[in-house]
C-alpha positions as CSV (number, residue, x, y, z in Angstrom):
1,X,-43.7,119.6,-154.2
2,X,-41.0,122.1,-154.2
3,X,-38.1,122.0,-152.1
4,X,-39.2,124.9,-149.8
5,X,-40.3,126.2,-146.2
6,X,-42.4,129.1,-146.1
7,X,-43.4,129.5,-142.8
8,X,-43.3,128.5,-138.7
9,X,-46.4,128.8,-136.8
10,X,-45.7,128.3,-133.0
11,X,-48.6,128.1,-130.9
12,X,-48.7,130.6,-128.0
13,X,-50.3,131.0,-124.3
14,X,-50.4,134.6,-124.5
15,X,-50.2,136.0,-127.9
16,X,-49.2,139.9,-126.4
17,X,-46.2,138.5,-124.3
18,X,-44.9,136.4,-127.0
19,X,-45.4,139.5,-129.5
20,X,-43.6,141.3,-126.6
21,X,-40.5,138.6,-126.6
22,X,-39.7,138.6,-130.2
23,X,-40.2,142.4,-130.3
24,X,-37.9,142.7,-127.6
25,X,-35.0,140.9,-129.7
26,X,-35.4,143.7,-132.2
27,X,-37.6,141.8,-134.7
28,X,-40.0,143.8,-136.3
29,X,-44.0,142.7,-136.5
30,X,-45.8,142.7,-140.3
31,X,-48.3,145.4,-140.5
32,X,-50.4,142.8,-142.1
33,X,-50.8,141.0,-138.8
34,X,-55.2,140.1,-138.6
35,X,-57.4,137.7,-136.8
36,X,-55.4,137.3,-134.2
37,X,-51.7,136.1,-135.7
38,X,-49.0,138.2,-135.3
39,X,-46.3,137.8,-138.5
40,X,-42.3,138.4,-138.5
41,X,-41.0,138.4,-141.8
42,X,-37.4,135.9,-141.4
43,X,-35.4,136.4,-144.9
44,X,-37.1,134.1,-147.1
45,X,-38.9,132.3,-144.1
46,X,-42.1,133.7,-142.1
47,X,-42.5,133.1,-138.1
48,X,-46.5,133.4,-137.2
49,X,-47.5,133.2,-133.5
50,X,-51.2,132.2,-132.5
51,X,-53.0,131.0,-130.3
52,X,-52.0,127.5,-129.3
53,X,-56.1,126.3,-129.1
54,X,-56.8,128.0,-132.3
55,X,-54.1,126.3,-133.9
56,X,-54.9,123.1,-132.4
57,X,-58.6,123.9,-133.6
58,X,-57.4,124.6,-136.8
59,X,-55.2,121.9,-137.3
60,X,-58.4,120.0,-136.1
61,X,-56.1,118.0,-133.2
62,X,-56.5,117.9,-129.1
63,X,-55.2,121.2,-127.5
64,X,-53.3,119.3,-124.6
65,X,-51.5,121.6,-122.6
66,X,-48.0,120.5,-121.0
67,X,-44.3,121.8,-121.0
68,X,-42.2,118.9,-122.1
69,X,-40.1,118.5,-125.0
70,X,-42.2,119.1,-128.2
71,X,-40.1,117.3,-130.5
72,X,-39.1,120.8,-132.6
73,X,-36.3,123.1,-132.2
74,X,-36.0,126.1,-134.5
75,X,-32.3,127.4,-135.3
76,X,-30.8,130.8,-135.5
77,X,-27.3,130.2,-136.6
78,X,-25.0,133.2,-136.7
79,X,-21.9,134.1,-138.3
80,X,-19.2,134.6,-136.1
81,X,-18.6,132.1,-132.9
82,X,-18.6,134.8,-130.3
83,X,-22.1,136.2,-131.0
84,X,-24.0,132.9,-129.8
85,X,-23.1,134.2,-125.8
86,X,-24.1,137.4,-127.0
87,X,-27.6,136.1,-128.7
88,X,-28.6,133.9,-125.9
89,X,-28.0,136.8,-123.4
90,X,-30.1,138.9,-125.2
91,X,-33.1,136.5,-125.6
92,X,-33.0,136.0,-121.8
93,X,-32.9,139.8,-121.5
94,X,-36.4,140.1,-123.4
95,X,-38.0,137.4,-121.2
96,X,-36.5,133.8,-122.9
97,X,-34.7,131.1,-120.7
98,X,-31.7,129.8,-121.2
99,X,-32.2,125.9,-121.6
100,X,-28.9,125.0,-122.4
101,X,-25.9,127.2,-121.8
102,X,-23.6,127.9,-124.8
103,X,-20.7,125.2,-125.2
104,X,-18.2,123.6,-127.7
105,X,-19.8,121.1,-129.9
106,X,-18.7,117.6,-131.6
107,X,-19.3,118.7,-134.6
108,X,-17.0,121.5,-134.6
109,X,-19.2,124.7,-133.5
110,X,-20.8,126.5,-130.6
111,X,-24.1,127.0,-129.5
112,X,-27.0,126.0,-127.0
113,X,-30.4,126.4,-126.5
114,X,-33.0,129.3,-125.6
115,X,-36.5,128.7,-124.8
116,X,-39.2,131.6,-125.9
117,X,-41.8,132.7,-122.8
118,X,-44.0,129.6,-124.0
119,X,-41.1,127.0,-124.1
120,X,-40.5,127.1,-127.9
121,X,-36.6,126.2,-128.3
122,X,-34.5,128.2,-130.0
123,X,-30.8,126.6,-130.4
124,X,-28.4,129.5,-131.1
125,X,-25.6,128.5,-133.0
126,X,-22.6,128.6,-135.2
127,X,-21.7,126.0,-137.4
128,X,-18.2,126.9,-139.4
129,X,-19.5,124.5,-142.2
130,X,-22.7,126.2,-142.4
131,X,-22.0,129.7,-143.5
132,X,-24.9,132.9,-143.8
133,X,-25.0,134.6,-146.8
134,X,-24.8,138.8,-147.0
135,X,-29.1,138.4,-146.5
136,X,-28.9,135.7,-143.9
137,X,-29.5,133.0,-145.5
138,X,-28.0,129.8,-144.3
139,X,-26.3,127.9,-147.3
140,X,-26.2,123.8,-147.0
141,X,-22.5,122.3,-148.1
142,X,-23.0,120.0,-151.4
């Protein structure tokens, strides 16, 4: 198996209002959405949102509904320290909750934690050992 993650399905309440969400943040839907999925090309990464039954049903496990910790957070790390505040606010601003506020971290870098409209957490971060690349690619020290 290759080395390699192609793409993120998170399982929605309301596929139109989290469509609206991650519109919102200026991200920009696949014209080859169908059946109900809704795409957002990520760099070398795809996000899909559906339906959190039919991806239960598809995954062939219980759909059990509930708003505690999932065990999954995605990451948007950014380049420059000061534009964590600035990504957070804006995620709130298109519907998101702040989870965790922005703050200095052991490790050396900033960030906290947005939740999307269904409770998906996004931590919003910058790591000064982690650098993006020109295309947004995060690059892993050897």
């Amino acid at each position: 198996m290759e080395q390699r993650l192609s793409l993120i399905t998170l399982g929605v309440a309301d596929l139109d209002r989290a469509v609206a969400f991650y519109e919102a943040l200026g991200w920009r839907r696949s014209a080859r959405a169908a059946g109900g999925v809704a795409f957002f090309q990520l760099g070398g990464v795809a996000l899909a949102l559906w339906s959190a039954g039919e991806l239960a049903e598809d995954a062939g496990v219980p759909a059990e509904p509930g708003a505690g910790f999932r065990g999954v957070a995605l990451a948007h790390n950014v380049r420059a320290r000061e534009e964590v505040d600035s990504v957070a606010a804006e995620a709130a601003r298109a519907g998101g909750r702040i989870v965790k506020p922005p703050e200095e971290k052991v490790w050396g870098g900033y960030g906290g934690y947005v939740a999307d409209p269904d409770g998906h957490l996004w931590e919003i971060a910058w790591n000064p050992g982690f650098p993006i690349e020109a295309d947004g690619s995060l690059r892993l020290p050897d």
